[in-house]
PDB file with SEQRES, HELIX, SHEET and CRYST1 records, atoms N, CA, C and O in Angstrom:
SEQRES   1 A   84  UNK UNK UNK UNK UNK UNK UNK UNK UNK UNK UNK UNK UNK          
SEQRES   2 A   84  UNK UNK UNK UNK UNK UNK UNK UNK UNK UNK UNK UNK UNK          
SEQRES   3 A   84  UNK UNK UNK UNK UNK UNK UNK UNK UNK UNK UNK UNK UNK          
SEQRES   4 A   84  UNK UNK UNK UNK UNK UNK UNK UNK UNK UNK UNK UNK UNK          
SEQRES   5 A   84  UNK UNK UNK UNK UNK UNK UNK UNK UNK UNK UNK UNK UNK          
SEQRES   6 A   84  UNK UNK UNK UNK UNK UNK UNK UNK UNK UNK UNK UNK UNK          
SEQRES   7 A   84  UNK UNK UNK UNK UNK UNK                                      
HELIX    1 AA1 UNK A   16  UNK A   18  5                                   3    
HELIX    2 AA2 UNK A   37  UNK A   44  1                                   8    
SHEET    1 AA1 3 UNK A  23  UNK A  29  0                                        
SHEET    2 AA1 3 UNK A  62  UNK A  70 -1                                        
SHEET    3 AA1 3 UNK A  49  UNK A  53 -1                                        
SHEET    1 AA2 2 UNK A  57  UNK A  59  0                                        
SHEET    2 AA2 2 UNK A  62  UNK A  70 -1                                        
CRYST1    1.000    1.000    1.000  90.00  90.00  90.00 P 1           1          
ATOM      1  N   UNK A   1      -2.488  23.505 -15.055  1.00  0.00           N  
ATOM      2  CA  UNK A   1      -2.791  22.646 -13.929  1.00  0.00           C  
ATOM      3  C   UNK A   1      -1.522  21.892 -13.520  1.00  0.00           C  
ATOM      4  O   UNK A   1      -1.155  21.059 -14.349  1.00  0.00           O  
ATOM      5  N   UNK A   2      -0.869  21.995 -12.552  1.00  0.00           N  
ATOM      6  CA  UNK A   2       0.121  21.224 -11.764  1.00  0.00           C  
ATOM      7  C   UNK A   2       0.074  19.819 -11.131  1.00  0.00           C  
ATOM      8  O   UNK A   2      -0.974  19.660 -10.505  1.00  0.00           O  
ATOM      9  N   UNK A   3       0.622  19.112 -11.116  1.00  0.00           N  
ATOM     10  CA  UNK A   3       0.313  17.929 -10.564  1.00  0.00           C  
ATOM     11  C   UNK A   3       2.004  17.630  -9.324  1.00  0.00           C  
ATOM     12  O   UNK A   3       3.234  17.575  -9.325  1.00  0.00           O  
ATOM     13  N   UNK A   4       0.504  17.508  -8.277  1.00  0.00           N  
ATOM     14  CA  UNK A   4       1.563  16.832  -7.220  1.00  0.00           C  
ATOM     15  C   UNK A   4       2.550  15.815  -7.672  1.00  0.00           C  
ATOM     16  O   UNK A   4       2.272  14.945  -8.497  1.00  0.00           O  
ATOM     17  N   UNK A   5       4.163  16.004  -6.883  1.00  0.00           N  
ATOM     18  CA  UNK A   5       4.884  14.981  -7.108  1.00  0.00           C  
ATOM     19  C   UNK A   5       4.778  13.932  -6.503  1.00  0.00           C  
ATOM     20  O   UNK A   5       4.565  13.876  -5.292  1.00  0.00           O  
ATOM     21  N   UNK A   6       4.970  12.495  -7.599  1.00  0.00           N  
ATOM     22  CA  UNK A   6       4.387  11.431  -6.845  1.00  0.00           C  
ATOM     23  C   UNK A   6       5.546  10.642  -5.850  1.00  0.00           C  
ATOM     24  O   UNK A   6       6.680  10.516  -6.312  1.00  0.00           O  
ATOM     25  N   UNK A   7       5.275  10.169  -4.622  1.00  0.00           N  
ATOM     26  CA  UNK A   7       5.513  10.062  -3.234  1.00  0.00           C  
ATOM     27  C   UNK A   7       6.014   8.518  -3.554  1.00  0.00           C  
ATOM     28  O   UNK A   7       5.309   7.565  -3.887  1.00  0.00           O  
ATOM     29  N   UNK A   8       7.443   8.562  -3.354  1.00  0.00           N  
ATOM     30  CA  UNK A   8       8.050   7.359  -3.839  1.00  0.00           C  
ATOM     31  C   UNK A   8       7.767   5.936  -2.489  1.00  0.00           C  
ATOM     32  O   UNK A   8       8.082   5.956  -1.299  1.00  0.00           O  
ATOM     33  N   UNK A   9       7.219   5.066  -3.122  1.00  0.00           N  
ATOM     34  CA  UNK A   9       6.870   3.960  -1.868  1.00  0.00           C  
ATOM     35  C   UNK A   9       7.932   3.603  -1.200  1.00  0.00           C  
ATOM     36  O   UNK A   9       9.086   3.805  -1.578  1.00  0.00           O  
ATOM     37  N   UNK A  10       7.474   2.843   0.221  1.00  0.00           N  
ATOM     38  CA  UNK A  10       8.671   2.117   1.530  1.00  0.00           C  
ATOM     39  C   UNK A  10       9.067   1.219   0.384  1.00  0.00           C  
ATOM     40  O   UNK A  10       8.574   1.057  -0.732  1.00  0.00           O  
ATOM     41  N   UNK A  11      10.177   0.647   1.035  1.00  0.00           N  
ATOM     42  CA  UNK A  11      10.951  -0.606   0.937  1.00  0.00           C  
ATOM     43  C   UNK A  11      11.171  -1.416   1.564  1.00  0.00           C  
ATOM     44  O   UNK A  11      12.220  -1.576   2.189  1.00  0.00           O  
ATOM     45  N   UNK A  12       9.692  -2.530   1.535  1.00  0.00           N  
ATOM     46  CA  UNK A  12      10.039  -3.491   2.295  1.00  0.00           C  
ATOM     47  C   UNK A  12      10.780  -4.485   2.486  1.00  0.00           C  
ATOM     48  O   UNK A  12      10.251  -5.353   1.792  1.00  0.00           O  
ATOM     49  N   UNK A  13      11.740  -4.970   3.017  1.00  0.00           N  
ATOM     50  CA  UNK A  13      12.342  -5.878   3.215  1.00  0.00           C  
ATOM     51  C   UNK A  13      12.245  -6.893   3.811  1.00  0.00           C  
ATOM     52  O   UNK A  13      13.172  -7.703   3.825  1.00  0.00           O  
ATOM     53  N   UNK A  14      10.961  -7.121   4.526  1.00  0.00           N  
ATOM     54  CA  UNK A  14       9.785  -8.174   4.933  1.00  0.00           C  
ATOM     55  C   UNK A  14       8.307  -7.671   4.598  1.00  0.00           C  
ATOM     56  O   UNK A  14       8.000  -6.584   4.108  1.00  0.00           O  
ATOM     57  N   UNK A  15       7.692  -8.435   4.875  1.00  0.00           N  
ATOM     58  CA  UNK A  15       6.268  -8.380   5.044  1.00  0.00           C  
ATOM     59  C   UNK A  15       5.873  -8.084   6.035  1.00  0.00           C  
ATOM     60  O   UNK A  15       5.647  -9.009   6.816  1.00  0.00           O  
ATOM     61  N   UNK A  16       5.587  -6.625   6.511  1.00  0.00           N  
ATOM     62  CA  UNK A  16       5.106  -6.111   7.551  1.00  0.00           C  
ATOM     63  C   UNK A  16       4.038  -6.743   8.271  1.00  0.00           C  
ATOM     64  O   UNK A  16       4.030  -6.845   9.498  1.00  0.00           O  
ATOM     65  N   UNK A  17       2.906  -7.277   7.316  1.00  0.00           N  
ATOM     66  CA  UNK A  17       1.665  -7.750   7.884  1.00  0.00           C  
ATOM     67  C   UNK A  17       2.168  -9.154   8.673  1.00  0.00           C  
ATOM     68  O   UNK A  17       1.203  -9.749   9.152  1.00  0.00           O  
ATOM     69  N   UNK A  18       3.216  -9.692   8.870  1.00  0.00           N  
ATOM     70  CA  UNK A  18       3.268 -11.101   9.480  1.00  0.00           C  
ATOM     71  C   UNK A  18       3.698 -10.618  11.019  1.00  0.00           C  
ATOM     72  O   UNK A  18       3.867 -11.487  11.875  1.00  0.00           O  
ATOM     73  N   UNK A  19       3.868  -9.213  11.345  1.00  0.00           N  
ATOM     74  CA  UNK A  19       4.353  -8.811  12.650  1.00  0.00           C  
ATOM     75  C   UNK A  19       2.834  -8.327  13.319  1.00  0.00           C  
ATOM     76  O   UNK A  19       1.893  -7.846  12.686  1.00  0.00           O  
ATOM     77  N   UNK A  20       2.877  -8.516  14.320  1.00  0.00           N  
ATOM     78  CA  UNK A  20       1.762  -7.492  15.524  1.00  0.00           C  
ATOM     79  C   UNK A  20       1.955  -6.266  15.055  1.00  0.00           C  
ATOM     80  O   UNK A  20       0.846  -5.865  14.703  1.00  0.00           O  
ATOM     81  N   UNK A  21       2.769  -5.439  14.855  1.00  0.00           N  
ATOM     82  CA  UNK A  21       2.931  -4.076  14.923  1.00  0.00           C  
ATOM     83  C   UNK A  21       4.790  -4.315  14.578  1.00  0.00           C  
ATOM     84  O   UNK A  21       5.555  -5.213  14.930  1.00  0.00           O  
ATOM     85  N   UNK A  22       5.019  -3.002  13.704  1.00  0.00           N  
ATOM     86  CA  UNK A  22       6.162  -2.992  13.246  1.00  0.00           C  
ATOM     87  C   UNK A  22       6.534  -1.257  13.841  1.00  0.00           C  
ATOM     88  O   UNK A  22       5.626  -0.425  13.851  1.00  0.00           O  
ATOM     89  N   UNK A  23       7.787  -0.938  14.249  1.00  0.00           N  
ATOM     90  CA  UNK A  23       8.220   0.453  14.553  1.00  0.00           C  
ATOM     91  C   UNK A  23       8.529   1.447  13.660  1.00  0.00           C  
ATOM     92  O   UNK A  23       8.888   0.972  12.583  1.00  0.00           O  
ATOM     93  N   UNK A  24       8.528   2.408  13.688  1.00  0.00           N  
ATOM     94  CA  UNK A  24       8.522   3.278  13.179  1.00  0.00           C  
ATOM     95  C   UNK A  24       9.531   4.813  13.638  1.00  0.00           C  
ATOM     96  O   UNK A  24       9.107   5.401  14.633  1.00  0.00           O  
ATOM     97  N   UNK A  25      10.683   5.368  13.008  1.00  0.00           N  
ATOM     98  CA  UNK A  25      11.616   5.869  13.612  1.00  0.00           C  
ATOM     99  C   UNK A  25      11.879   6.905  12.129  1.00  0.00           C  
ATOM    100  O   UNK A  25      11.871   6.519  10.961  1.00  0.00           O  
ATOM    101  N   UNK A  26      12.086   8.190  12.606  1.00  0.00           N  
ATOM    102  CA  UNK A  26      13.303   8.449  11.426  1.00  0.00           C  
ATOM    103  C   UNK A  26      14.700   8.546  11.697  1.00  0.00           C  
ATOM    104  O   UNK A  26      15.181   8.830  12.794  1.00  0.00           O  
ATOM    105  N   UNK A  27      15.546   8.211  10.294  1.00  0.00           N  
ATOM    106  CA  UNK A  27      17.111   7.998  10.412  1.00  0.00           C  
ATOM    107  C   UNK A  27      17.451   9.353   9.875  1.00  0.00           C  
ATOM    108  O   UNK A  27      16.807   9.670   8.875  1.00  0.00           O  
ATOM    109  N   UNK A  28      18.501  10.399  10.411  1.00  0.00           N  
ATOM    110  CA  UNK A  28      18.637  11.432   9.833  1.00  0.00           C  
ATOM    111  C   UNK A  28      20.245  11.869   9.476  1.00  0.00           C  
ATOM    112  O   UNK A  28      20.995  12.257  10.372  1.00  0.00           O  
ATOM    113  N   UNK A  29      20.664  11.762   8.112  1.00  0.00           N  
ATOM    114  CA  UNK A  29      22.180  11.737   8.442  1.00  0.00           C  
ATOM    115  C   UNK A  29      22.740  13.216   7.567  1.00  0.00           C  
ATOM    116  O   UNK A  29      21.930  13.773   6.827  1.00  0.00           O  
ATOM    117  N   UNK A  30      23.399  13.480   7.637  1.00  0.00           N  
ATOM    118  CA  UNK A  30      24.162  14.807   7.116  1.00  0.00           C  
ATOM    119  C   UNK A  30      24.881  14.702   6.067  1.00  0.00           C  
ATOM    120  O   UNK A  30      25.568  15.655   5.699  1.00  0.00           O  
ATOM    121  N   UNK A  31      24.859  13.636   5.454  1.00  0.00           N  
ATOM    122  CA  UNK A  31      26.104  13.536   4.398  1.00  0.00           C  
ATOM    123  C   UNK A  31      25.583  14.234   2.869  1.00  0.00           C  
ATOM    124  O   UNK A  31      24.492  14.804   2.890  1.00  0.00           O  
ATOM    125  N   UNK A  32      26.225  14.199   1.772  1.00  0.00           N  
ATOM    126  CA  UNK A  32      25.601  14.503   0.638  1.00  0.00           C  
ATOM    127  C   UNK A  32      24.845  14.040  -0.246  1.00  0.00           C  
ATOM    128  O   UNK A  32      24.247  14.578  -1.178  1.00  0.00           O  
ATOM    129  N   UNK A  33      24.940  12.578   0.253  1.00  0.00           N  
ATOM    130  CA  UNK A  33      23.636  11.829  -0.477  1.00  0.00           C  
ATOM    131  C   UNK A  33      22.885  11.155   0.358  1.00  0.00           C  
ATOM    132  O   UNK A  33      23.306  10.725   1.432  1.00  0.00           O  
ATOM    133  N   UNK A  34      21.659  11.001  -0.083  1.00  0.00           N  
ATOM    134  CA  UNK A  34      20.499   9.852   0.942  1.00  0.00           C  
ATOM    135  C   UNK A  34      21.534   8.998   2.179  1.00  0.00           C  
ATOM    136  O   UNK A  34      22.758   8.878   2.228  1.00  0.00           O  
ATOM    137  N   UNK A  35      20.516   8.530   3.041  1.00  0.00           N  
ATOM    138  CA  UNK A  35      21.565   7.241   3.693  1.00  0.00           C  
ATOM    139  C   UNK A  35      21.346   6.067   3.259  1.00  0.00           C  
ATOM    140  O   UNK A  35      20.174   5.866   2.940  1.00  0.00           O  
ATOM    141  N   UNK A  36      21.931   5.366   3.153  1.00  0.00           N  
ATOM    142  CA  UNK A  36      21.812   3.839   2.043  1.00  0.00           C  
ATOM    143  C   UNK A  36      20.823   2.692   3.220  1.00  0.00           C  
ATOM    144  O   UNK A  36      20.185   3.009   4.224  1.00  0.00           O  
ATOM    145  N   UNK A  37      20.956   1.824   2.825  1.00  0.00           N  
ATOM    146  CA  UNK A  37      20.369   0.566   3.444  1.00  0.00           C  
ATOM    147  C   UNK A  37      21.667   0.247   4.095  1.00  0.00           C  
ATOM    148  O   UNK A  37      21.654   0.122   5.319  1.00  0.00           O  
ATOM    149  N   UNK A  38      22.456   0.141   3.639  1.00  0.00           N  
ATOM    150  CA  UNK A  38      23.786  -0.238   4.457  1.00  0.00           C  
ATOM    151  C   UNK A  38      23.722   0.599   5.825  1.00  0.00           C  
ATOM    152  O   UNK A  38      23.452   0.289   6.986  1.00  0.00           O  
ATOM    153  N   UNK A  39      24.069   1.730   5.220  1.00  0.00           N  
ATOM    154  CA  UNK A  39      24.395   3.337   6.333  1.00  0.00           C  
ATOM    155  C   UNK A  39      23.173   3.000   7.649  1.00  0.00           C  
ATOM    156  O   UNK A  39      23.561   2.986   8.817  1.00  0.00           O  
ATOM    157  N   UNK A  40      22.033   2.798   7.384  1.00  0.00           N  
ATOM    158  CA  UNK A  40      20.997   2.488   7.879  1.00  0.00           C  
ATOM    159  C   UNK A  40      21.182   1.198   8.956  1.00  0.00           C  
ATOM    160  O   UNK A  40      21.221   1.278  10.184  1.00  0.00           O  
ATOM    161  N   UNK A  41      21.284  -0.002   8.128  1.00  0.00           N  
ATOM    162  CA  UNK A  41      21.896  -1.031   9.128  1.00  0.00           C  
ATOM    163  C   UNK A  41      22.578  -0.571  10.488  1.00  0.00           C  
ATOM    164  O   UNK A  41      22.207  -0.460  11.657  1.00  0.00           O  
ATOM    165  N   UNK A  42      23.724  -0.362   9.797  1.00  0.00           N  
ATOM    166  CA  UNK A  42      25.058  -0.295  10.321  1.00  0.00           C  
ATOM    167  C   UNK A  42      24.425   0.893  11.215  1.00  0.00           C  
ATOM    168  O   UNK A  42      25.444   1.176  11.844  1.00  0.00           O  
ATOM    169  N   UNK A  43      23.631   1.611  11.610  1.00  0.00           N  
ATOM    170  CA  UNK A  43      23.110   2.681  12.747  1.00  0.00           C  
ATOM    171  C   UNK A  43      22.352   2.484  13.604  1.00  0.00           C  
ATOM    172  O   UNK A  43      22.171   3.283  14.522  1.00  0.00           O  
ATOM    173  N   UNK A  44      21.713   1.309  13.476  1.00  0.00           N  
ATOM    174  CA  UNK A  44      20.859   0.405  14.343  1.00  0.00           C  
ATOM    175  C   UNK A  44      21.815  -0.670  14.880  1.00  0.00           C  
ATOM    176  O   UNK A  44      21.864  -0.600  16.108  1.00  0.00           O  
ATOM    177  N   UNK A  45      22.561  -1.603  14.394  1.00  0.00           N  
ATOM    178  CA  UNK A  45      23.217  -2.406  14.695  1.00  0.00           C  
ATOM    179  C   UNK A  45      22.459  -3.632  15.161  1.00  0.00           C  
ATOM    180  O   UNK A  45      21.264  -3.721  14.883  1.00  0.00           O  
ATOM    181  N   UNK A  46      23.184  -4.761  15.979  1.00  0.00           N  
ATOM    182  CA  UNK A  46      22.723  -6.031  15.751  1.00  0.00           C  
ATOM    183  C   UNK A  46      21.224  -5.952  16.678  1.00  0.00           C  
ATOM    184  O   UNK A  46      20.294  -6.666  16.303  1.00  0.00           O  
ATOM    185  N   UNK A  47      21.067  -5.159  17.750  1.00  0.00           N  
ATOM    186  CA  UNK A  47      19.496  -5.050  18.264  1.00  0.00           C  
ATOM    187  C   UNK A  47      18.500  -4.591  17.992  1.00  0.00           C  
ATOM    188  O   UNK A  47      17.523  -4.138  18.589  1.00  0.00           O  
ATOM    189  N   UNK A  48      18.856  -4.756  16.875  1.00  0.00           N  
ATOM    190  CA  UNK A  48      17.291  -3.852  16.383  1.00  0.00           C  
ATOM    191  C   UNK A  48      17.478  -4.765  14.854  1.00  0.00           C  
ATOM    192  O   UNK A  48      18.671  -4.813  14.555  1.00  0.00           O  
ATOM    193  N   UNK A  49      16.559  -5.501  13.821  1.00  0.00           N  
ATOM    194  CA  UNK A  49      15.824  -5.973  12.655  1.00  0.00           C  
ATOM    195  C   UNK A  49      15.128  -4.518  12.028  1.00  0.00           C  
ATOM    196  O   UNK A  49      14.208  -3.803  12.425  1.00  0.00           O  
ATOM    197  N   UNK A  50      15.941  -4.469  10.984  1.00  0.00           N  
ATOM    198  CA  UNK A  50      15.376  -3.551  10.190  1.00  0.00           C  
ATOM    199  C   UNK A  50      14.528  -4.020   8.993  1.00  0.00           C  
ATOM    200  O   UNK A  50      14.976  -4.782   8.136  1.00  0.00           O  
ATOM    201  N   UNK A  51      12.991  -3.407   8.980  1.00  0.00           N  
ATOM    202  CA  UNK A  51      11.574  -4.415   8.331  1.00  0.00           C  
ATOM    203  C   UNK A  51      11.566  -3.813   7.192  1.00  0.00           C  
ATOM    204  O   UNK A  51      11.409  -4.481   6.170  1.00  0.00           O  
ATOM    205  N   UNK A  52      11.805  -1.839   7.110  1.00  0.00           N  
ATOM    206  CA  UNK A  52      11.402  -1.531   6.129  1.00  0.00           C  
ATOM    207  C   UNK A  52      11.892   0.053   6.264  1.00  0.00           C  
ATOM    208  O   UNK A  52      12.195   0.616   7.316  1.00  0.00           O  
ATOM    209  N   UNK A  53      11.892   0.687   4.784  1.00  0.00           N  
ATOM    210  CA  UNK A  53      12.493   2.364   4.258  1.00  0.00           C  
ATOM    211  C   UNK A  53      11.999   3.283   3.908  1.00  0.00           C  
ATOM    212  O   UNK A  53      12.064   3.182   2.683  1.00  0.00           O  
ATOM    213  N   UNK A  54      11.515   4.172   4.134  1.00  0.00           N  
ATOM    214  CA  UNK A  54      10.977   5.220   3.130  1.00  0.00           C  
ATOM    215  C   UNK A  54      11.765   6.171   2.442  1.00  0.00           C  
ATOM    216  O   UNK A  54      12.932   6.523   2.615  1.00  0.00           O  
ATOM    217  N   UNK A  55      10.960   6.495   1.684  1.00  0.00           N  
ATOM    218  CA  UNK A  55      12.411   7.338   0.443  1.00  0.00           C  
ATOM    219  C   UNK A  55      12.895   9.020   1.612  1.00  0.00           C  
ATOM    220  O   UNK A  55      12.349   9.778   2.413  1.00  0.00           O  
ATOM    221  N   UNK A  56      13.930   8.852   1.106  1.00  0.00           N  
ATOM    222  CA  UNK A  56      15.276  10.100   1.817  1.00  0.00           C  
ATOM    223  C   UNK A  56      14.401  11.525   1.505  1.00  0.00           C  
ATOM    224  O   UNK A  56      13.883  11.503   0.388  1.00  0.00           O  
ATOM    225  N   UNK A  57      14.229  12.349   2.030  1.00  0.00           N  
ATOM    226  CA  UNK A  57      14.087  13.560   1.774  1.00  0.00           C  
ATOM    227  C   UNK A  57      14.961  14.964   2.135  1.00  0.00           C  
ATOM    228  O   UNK A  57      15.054  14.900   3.360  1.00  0.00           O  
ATOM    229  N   UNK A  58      15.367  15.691   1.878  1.00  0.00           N  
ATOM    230  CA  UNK A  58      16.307  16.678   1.953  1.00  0.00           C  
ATOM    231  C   UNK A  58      15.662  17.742   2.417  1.00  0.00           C  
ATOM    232  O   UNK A  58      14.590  18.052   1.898  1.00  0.00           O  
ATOM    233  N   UNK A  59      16.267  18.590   3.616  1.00  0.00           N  
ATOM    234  CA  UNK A  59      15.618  19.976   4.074  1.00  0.00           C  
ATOM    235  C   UNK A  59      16.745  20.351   4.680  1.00  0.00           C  
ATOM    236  O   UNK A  59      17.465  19.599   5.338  1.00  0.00           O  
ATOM    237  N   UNK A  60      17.016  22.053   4.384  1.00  0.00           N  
ATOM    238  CA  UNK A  60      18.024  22.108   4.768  1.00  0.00           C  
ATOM    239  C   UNK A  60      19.480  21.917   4.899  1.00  0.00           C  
ATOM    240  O   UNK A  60      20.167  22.687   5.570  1.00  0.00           O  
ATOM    241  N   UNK A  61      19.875  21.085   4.382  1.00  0.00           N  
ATOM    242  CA  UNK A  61      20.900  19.706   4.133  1.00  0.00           C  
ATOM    243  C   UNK A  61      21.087  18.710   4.826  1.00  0.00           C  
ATOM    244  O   UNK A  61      22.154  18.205   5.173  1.00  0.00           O  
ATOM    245  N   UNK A  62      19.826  18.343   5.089  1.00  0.00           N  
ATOM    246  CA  UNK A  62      20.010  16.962   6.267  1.00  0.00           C  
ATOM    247  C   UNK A  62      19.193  16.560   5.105  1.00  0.00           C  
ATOM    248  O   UNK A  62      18.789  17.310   4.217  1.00  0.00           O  
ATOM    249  N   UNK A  63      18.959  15.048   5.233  1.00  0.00           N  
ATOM    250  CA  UNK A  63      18.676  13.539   4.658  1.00  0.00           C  
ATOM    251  C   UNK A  63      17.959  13.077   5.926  1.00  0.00           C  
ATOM    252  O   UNK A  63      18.548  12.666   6.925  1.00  0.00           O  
ATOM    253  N   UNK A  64      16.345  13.206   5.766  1.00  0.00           N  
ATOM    254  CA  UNK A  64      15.682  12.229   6.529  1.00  0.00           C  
ATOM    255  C   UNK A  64      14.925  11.015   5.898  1.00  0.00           C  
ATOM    256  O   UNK A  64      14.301  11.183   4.851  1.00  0.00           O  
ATOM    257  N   UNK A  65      14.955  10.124   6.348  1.00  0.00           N  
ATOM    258  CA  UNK A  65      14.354   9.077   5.959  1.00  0.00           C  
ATOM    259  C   UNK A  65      13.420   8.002   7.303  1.00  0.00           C  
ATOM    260  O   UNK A  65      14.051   7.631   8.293  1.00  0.00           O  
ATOM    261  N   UNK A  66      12.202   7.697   7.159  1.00  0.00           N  
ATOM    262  CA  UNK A  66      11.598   6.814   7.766  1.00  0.00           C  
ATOM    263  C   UNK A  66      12.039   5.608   7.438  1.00  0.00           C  
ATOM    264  O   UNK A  66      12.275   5.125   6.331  1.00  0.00           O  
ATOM    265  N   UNK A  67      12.147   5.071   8.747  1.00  0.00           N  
ATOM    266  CA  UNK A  67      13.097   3.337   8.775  1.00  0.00           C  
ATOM    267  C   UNK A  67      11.428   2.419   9.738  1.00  0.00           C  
ATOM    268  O   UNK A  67      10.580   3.072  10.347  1.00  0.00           O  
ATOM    269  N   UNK A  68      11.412   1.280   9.625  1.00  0.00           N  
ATOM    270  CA  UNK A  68      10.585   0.636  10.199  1.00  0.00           C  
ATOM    271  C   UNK A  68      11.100  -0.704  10.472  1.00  0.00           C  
ATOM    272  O   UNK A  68      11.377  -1.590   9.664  1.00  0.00           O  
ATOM    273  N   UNK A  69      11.201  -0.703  12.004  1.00  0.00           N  
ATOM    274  CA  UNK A  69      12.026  -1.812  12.734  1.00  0.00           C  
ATOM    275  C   UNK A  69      11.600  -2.803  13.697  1.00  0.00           C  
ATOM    276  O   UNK A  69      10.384  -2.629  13.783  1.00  0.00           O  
ATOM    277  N   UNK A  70      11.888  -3.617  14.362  1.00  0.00           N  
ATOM    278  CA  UNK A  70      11.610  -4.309  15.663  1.00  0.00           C  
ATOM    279  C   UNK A  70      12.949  -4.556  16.387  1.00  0.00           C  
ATOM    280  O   UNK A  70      14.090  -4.601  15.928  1.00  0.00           O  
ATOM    281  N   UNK A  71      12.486  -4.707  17.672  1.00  0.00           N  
ATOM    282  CA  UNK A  71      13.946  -4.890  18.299  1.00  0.00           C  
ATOM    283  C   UNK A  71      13.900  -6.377  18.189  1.00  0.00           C  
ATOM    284  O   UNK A  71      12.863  -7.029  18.078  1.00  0.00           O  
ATOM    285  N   UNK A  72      15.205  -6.895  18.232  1.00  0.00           N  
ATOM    286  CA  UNK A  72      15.940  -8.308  18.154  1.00  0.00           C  
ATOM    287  C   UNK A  72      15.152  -9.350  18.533  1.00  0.00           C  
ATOM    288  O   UNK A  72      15.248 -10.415  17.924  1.00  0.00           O  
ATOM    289  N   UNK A  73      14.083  -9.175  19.801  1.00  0.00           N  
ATOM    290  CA  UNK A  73      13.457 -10.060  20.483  1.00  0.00           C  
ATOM    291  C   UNK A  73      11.784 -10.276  19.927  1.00  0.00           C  
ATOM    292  O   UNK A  73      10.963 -11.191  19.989  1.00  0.00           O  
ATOM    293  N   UNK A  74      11.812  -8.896  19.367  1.00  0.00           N  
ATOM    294  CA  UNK A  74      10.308  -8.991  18.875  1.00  0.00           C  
ATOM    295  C   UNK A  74       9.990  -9.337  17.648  1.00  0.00           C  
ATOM    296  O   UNK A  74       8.883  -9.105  17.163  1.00  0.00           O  
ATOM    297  N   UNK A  75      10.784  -9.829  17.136  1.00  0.00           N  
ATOM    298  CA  UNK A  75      10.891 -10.644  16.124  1.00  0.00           C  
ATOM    299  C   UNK A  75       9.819 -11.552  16.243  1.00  0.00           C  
ATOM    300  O   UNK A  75       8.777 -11.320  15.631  1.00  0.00           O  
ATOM    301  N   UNK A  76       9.963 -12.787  17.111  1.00  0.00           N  
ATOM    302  CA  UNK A  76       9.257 -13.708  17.447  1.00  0.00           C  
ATOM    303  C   UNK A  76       8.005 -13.094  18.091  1.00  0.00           C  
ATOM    304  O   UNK A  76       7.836 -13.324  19.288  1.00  0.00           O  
ATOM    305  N   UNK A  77       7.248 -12.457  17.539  1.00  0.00           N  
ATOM    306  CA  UNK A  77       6.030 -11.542  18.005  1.00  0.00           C  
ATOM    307  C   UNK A  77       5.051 -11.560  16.469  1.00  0.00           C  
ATOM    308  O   UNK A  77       4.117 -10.857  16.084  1.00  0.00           O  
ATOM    309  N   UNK A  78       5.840 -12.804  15.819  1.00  0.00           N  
ATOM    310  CA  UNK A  78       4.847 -13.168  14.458  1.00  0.00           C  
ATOM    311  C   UNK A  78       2.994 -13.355  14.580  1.00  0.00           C  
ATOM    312  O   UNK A  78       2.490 -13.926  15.547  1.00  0.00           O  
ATOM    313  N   UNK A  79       2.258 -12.842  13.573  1.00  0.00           N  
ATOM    314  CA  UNK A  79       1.245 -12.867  13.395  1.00  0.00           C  
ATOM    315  C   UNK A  79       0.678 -14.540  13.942  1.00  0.00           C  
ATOM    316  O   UNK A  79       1.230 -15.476  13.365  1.00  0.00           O  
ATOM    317  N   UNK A  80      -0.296 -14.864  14.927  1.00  0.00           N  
ATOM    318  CA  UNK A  80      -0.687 -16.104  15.075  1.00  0.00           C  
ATOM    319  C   UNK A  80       0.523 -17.321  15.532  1.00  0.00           C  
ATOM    320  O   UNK A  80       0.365 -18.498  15.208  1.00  0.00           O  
ATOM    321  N   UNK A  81       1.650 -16.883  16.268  1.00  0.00           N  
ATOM    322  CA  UNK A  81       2.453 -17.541  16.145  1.00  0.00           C  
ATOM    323  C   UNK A  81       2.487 -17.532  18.269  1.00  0.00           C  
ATOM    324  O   UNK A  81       3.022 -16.632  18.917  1.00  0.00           O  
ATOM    325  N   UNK A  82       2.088 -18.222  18.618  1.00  0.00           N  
ATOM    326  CA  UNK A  82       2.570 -18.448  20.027  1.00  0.00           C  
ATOM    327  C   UNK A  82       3.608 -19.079  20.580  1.00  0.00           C  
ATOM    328  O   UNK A  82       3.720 -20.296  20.434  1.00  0.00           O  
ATOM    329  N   UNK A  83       4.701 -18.209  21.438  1.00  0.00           N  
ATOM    330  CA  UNK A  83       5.738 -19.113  21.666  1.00  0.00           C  
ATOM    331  C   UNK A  83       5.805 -18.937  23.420  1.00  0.00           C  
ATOM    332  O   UNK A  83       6.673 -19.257  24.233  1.00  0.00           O  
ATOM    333  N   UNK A  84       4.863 -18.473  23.524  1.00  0.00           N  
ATOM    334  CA  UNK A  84       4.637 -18.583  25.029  1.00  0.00           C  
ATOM    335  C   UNK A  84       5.081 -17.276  26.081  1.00  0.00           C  
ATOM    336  O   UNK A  84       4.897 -17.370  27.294  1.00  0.00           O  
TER     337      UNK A  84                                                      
END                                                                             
């Protein structure tokens, strides 16, 4: 009997639940290892808040990974939080 491999969790770097809705994108880079949290940053840059990661997967020789973001402004789009 085989057992599925187990499916390594996101990495949150906030608490998703305090946003309306958080984005959802994959980051796909070519190099020889995963793309880091750094690599990641640094590809979004200052307009976009990066919330959260999912683990790297390899096909082919690309490195995809699910990133979960908001842009700069939607930040302030907090759970119960009215700013008008």
């Amino acid at each position: 009997m085989s057992r599925a491999p187990k499916k390594a969790a996101i990495v949150w770097l906030e608490d998703p639940r305090q946003y309306e809705y958080v984005r959802v994108s994959q980051f796909t880079s070519g190099s020889r290892s995963p793309p880091s949290e750094r690599a990641v940053r640094e590809s979004i840059g200052d307009l976009y808040k990066l919330v959260g990661y999912g683990p790297a997967t390899r096909v082919d020789g690309l490195f995809t990974r699910d990133i979960y973001w908001l842009k700069a402004h939607e930040e302030r789009l907090r759970k119960g939080r009215d700013d008008g």
